[in-house]
C-alpha positions in Angstrom: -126.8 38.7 22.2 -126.8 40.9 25.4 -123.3 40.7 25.5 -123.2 41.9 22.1 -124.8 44.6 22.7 -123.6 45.5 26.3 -119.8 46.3 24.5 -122.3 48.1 21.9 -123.3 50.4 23.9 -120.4 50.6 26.0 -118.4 51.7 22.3 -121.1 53.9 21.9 -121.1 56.1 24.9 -117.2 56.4 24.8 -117.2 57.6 21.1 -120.1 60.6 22.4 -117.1 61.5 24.8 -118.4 59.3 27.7 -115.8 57.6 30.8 -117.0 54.9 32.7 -116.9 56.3 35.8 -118.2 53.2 38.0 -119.8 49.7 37.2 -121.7 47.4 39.4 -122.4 43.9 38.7 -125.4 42.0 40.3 -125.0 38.4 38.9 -127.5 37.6 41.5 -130.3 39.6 40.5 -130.7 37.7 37.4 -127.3 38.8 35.9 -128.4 42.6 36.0 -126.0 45.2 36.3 -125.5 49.3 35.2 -122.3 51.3 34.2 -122.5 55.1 35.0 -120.9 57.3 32.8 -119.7 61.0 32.5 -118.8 63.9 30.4 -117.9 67.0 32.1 -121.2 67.7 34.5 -123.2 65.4 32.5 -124.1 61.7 33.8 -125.8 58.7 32.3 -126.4 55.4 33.9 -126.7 51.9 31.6 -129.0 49.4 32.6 -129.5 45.8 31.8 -132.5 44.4 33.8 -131.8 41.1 33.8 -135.2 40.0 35.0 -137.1 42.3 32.6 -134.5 41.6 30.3 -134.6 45.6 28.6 -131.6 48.5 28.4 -132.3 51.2 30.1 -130.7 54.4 29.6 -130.9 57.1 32.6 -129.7 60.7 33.2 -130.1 63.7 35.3 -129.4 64.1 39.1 -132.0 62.0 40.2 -131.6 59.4 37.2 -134.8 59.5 35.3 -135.3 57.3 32.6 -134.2 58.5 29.1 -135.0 55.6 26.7 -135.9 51.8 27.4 -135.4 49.3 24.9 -135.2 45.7 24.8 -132.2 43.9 23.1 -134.5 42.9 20.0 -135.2 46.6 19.4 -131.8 47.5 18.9 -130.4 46.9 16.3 -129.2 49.3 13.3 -130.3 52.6 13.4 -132.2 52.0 16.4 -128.9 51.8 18.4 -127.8 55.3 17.7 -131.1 56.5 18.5 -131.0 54.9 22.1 -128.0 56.4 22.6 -128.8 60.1 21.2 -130.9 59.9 24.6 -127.7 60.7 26.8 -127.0 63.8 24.8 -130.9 65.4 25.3 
């Protein structure tokens, strides 16, 4: 399901205009990881906290938290809305 939803998101971000700009795998820490994207000036990070087990959008130079969801909460319409957070 997280899978799922991880290309979701990824689509998601790149159809607003988004490039991934890095990605960092951490397999260890419970299979978390974050992709950080960017449009022009604008950046957003992606979280999945693996041991929490949410989504976690983030934006702004010192990456403050935009929306967190967890995987159960996203689904239709809810998706778009948790990515409308990296345009605000």
């Amino acid at each position: 399901m997280t899978a799922d939803l991880r290309v979701l998101l990824d689509e998601g971000l790149l159809a607003r205009g988004y490039a991934v700009e890095a990605t960092q795998e951490n397999p260890e820490s419970f299979g978390s990881w974050y992709r950080d994207y960017v449009r022009g000036e604008k950046r957003v990070r992606l979280i999945w906290d693996g041991r929490d087990r949410w989504f976690v959008l983030q934006g702004g130079k010192k990456w403050h938290d935009l929306a967190i969801k967890r995987p159960a909460d996203l689904s239709g319409d809810a998706l778009d809305e948790f990515l409308a957070h990296a345009d605000s």
